[in-house]
C-alpha positions, 0 to 999 in steps of 0.5 A: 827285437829282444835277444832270443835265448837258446834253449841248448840240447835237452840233457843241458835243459834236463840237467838244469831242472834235475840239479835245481830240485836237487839243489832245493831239496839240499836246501831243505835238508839243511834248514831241517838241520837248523831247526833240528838243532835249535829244537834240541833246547831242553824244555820244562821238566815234568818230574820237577813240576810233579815234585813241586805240586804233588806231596812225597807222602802220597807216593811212598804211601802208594809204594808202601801199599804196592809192596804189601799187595804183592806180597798178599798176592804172593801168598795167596799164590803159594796158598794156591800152591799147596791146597793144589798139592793136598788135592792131589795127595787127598784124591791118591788117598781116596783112591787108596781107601775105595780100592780097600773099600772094595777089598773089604766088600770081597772079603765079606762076601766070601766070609773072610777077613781083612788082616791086620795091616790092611786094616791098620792101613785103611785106618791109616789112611782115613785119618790122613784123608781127615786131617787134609781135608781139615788142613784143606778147610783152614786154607780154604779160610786163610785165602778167604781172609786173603782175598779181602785183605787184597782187596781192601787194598786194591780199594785203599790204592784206587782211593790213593790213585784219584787222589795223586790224580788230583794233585796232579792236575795242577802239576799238568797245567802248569807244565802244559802252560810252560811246554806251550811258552817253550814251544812258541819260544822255540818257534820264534827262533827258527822263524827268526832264521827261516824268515830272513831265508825266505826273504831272501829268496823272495827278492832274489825270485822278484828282481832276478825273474829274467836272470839265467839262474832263476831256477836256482833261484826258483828252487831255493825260495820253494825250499825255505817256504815249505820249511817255514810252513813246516813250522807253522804247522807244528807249533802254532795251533791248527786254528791259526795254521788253516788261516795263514794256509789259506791268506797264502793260496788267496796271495798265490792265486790273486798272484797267478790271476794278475800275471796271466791277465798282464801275459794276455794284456801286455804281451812280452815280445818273445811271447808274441814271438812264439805264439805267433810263430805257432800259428803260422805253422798251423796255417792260421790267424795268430789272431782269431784262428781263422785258416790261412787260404792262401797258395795250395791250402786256398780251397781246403778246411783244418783246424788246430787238430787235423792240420797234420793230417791235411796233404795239402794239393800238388796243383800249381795254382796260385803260389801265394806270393802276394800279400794277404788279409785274414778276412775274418779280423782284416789282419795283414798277415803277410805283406811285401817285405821293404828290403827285398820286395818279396812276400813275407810274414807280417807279424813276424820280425825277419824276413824268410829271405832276406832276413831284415829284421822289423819291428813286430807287429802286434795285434790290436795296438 
């Protein structure tokens, strides 16, 4: 019989898979500093590339008409500002001249007359009232001639625009070309560090299975196969990621489908152990489940579900200490024990009273 490890007390057992996924995530972190650094490595430069395709003239020429529109659209502001200011000064003379108007309509009413300096004032103030109105047209024409100079020159630096736009594409494709060999440079580095990580780990996984450490084992691999998934999935394109994602899932899946059909065919013995212990628990057949009958459980009806809630009988009866068949798959479960002459479980390796130890019984073979 195959030793049996102890499982420990549960806060060692806790303990155990806390520190290992911790353990990983540290691992994790680490490599994301690897591949942090490594990423740090200065990429091609942009502006050189712009310098290289695009001619220096097309930018001082745009420069030259960015100054000159600002300046149009700061005079058309200050234009702005004072036909504000002789509006306000033409309404307040307006104002002024109908209030006079009105003094004036008094005055010939009753058969008066204005006086001299009302009259003067009057005057006064329709020939200024004139000569801003005048001053209002000539700005008037100016923000005009303003306004189509501005723009010409939007037009001039939209034409100006396009035109910078298509020396550039030459500038952008040749840094998209660089930018794409720098990052598949970059990823041949951390892969070339990732890589034998997860090797490592992959062998440590395979040939350590039964070791005590396998978790630490377990959480290590796990740690360097998503980073290196990380990194596939940010610098190879999207295409060849959703490839090597799913080659992975059918590599795990066909993995797991394989082990589980050698759990069931070529059971281990601690396996065997427990599944078998477990039926015997429930009063059932490890092999086809079918309920042991036997001492005060010989006339009554369980199953996986309702076996603890069956009280079974008081009724001395038959005691059961007699070998017995399943008689559904004719599996001797349990037999006369050699040692003690007792009756004891079948397929189970020791004794429940003497303890000798046999060899286990499994089904089929």
């Amino acid at each position: 019989m195959s030793k049996v490890r102890t499982k420990g007390p549960w806060i060692h057992r806790f303990a155990i898979r806390f520190f290992s996924i911790l353990f990983g995530f540290l691992v994790y972190w680490l490599l994301g500093f690897i591949v942090e650094d490594i990423g740090d490595v200065d990429g091609p430069d942009y502006q050189a590339l712009e310098k290289e395709y695009v001619d220096a003239s097309l930018y001082e020429r745009r420069d030259e008409l960015e100054i000159r529109r600002a300046d149009v659209e700061r005079e058309i502001k200050q234009k702005q500002r004072k036909q504000s200011l002789l509006g306000d000064s033409s309404r307040s003379l307006q104002k002024t001249m109908g209030q006079l108007l009105e003094l004036q309509k008094l005055s010939l009413e009753k058969a008066l007359k204005l006086s001299e300096t009302e009259q003067q004032t009057f005057a006064d103030s329709m020939n200024l009232f004139l000569e801003n109105q005048r001053r209002y047209q000539a700005m008037n024409e100016e923000m005009t001639g303003l306004m189509d100079q501005q723009t010409a020159l939007e037009s001039e630096r939209s034409a100006l625009e396009k035109e910078i736009q298509e020396a550039m594409k030459p500038a952008r494709e040749a840094y998209n070309d660089l930018l794409r060999k720098h990052n598949l440079r970059l990823a041949s580095y951390q892969l070339c560090v990732l890589i034998p990580v997860l090797l490592l780990a992959a062998f440590f996984i395979v040939r350590k299975k039964g070791s005590i450490y396998f978790p630490i084992h377990l959480a290590f691999g796990a740690a360097a196969l998503l980073k290196v998934s990380m990194v596939i999935h940010d610098y190879f394109p999207s295409q060849l990621f959703k490839y090597i994602l799913i080659v992975v899932f059918l590599v795990a899946v066909l993995k797991l489908t394989v082990y589980f059909i050698r759990a069931i065919a070529f059971p281990k013995t601690e396996s065997l152990v427990k599944q078998y212990r477990e039926a015997y628990e429930r009063f059932l057949c490890p092999v086809c489940e079918h309920p042991i009958r036997r001492g005060p459980l010989k006339f009554r009806y369980w199953n996986r579900r309702t076996i603890k809630k069956l009280r079974p009988s008081g009724e001395a009866g038959d005691a059961g200490d007699h070998p017995y068949t399943c008689p559904a798959c004719s599996t001797r479960l349990y037999d006369t024990c050699p040692a003690c002459a007792k009756v004891r479980h079948s397929m189970l390796p020791c004794c429940e009273h003497c303890g000798d130890e046999q060899p286990l019984s499994i089904a089929g073979q």
